[in-house]
matplotlib code that plots the C-alpha trace (Angstrom):
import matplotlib.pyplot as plt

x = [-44.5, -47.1, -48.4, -47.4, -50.4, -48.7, -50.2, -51.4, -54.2, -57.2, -58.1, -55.1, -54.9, -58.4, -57.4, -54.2, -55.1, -58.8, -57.5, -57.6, -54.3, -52.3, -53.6, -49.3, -49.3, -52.3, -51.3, -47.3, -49.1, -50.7, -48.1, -46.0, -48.5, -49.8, -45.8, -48.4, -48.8, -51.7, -53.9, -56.6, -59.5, -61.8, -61.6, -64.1, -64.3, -68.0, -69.8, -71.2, -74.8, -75.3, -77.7, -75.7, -74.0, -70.7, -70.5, -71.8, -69.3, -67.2, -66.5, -64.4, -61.1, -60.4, -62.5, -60.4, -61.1, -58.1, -57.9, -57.1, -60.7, -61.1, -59.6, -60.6, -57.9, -58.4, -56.7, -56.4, -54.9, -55.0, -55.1, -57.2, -58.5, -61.2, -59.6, -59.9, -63.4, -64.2, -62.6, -64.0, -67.8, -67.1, -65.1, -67.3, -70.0, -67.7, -67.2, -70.8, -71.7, -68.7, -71.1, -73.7, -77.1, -77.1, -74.2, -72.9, -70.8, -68.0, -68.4, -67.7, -64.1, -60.7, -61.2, -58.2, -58.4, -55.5, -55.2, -52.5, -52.5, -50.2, -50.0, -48.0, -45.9, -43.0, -44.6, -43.9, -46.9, -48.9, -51.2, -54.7, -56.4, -59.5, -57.9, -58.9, -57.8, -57.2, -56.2, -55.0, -57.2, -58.4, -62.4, -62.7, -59.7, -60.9, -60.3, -56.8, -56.7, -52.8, -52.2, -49.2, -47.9, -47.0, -44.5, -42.8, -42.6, -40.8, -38.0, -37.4, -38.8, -38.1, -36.3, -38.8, -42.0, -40.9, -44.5, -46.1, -43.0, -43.7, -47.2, -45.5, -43.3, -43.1, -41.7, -38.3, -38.5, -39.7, -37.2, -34.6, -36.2, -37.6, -34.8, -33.6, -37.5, -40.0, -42.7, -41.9, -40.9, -44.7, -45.7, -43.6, -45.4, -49.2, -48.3, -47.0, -49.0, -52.1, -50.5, -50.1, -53.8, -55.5, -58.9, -57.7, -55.3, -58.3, -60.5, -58.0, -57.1, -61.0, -61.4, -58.6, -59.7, -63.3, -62.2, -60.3, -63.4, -65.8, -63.0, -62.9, -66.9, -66.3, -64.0, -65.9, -69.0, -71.3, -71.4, -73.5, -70.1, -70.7, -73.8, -76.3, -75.4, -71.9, -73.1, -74.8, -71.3, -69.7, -72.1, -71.9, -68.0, -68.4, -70.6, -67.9, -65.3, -67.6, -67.5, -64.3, -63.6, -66.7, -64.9, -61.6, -63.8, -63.0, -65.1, -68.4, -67.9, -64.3, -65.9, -68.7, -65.9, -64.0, -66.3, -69.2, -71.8, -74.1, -73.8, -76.9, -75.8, -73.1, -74.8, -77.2, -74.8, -73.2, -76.4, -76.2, -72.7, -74.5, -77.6]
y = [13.7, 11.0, 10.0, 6.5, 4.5, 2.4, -1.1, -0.2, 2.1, 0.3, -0.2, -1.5, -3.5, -5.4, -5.3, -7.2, -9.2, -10.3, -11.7, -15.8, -15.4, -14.0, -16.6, -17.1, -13.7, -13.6, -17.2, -15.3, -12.4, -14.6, -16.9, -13.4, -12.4, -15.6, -17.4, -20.5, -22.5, -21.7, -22.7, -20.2, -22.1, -19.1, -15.3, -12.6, -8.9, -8.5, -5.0, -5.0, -4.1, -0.3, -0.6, 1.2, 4.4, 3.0, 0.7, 3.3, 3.3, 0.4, -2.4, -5.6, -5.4, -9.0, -11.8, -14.9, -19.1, -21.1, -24.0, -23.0, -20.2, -17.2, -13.9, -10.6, -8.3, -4.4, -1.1, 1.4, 4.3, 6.6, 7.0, 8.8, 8.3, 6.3, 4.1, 1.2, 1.6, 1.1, -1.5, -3.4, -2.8, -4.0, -7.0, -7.9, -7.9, -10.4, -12.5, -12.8, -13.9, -16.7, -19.2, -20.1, -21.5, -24.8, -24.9, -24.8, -22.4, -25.3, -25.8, -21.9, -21.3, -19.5, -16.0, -13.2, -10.0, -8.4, -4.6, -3.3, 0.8, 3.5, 4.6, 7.4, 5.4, 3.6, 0.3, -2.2, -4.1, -6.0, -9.1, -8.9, -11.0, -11.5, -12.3, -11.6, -9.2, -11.2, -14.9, -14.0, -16.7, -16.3, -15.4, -16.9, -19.3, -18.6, -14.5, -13.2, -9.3, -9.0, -5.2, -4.0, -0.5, -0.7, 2.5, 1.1, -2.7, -1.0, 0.8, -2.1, -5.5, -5.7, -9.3, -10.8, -9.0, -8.5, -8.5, -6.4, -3.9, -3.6, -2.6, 0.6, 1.0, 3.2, 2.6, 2.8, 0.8, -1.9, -1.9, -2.2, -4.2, -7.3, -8.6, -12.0, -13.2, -14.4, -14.1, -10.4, -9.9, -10.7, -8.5, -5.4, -6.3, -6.5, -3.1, -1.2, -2.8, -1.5, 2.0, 1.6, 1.1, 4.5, 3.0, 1.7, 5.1, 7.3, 5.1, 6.1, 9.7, 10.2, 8.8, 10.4, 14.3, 12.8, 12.4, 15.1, 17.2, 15.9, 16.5, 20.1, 20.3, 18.5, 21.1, 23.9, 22.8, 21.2, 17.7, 16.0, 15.9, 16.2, 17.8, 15.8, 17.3, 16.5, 13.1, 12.6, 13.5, 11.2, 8.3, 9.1, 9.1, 5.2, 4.2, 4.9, 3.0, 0.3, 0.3, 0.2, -2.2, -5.0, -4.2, -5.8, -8.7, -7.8, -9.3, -7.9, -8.5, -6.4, -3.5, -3.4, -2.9, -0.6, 1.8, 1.3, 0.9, -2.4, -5.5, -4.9, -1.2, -3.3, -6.1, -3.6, -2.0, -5.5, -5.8, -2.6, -3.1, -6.4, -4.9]
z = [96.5, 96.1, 99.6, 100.5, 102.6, 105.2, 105.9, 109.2, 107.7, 108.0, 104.5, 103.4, 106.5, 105.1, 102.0, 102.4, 105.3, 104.1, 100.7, 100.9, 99.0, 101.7, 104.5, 104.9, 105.7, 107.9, 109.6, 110.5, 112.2, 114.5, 115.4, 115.6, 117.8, 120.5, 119.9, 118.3, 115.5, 114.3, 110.9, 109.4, 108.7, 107.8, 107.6, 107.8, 107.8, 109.1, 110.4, 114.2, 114.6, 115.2, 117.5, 120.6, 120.4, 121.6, 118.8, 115.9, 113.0, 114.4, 112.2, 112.6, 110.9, 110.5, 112.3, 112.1, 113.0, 113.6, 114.6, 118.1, 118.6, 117.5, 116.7, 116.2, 114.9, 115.1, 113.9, 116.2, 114.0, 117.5, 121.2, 123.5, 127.1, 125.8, 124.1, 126.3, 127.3, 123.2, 122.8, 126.0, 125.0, 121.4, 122.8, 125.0, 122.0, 119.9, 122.8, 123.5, 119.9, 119.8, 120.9, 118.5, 119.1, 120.7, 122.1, 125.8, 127.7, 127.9, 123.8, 123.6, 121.7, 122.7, 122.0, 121.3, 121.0, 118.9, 119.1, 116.6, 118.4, 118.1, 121.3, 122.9, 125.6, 125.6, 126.1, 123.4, 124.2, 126.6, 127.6, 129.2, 130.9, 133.3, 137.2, 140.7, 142.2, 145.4, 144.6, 140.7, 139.6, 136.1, 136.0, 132.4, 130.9, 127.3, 127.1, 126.5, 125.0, 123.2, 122.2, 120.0, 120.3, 116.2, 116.0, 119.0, 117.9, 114.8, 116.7, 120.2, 118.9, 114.7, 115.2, 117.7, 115.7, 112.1, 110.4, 112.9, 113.0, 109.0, 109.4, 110.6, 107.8, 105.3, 101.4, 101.9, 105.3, 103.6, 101.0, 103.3, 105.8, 103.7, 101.6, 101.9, 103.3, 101.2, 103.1, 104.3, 100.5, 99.4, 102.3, 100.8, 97.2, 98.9, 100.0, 96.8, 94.5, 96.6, 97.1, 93.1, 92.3, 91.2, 92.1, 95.5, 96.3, 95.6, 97.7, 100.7, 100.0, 99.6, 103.1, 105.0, 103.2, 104.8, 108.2, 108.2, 107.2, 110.1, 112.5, 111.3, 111.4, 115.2, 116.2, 115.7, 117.0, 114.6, 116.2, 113.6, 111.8, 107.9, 106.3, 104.5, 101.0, 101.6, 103.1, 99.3, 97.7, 99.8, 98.7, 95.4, 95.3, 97.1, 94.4, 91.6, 93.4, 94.1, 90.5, 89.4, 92.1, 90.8, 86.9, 89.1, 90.4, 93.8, 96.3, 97.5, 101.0, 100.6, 98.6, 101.1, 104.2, 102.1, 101.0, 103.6, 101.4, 102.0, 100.1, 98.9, 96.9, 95.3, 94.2, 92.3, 90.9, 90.0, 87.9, 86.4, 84.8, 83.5, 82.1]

ax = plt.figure().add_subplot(projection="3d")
ax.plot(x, y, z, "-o")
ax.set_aspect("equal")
plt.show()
């Protein structure tokens, strides 16, 4: 049976998320999420600098402006005891580069964190914020960290969360689950009609075989993960999708995030398919 790619994979998270057409879908998640209304007013899905270990390989899911701050939405596809700690130091980052150049501290924006985990508790979900210990005064009123336990939202919370609780669900789930709502009926067809795209499907079988690879090279001992000629195979197999995804028209930006090659690679190969 044909592997079906729920929307809380990464990829198809950006890919569904990140496309201007579903700002309804994007604007319900986070009013699901903060219990606002909320506009989108711009949406990015924009690579940190590698210039620290902790942050090497990390990359913003979706990077969102409303009209209320900021929010960064990120995928958590598993849980370890570091999980927290990673997600602080890359916060923190984001945060940090919220104000731009000019402005003041009191000019800086509201900023959320949204983590989407799958976490191995019982805990539906949580709020975060920065408080004293002592007088529970908040350190900074513009910080406010919401994490969803996603396989958990699905089975305690579907009537209060119904979008996030789908992000968990599989083909027949979301059969069953989104008839009678529009919105959550457009969700169901983002989803199939990704899982349905030879291009995009290889794109994520080819990345879950590669992860699964460097966690076998981890496990017995070679920490430099992949080798260099597999590394070359790997590129080589980004650059044909990148391919077949600028013959689509997709956008550069997206094909960059989903394939990790720079924008750069793809606009040269843009050229090549017009030469």
């Amino acid at each position: 049976m044909k592997k079906f790619f729920k929307a809380k994979n990464d990829a198809m998270f950006k890919a569904i998320f990140c496309n201007d057409n579903n700002r309804d879908l994007l604007k319900r998640l986070l009013e699901e999420v903060t219990g606002k209304q909320l506009e989108v007013i711009d949406i990015k899905a924009s690579e940190l600098l590698k210039n620290k270990v902790f942050v090497k390989g990390k990359t913003l899911d979706v990077l969102v402006k409303t009209n209320d701050g900021e929010a960064n939405i990120e995928i958590n596809s598993y849980s370890d005891s570091t999980l927290h700690r990673r997600n602080m130091a890359y916060i923190c980052s984001r945060y940090s580069n919220s104000i731009n150049v000019g402005d003041t501290y009191d000019e800086m924006p509201n900023f959320i964190q949204i983590n989407l985990s799958t976490m191995h508790n019982n805990i539906p979900y949580d709020i975060y914020k920065l408080k004293g210990e002592i007088n529970g005064n908040l350190f900074v009123d513009n910080f406010t960290i919401y994490e969803f336990n996603l396989p958990i939202i699905k089975r305690k919370c579907y009537n209060k969360y119904k979008l996030l609780a789908l992000l968990d669900a599989d083909k027949d789930e979301l059969n069953k689950l989104c008839v009678g709502d529009k919105l959550m009926e457009k969700f169901k067809s983002e989803v199939n009609k990704l899982n349905d795209d030879e291009e995009f499907f290889k794109l994520m079988t080819d990345e879950e075989e590669n992860e699964m690879l460097k966690n076998t090279y981890i496990h017995y001992g070679y920490k430099d993960g992949i080798n260099d000629g597999i590394k070359e195979g790997e590129e080589n197999k980004s650059k044909k999708i990148a391919l077949n995804m600028l013959k689509k028209n997709m956008d550069i930006n997206l094909i960059s995030e989903l394939t990790n090659l720079s924008t750069s690679e793809i606009k040269n190969l843009k050229n090549s398919l017009q030469d």
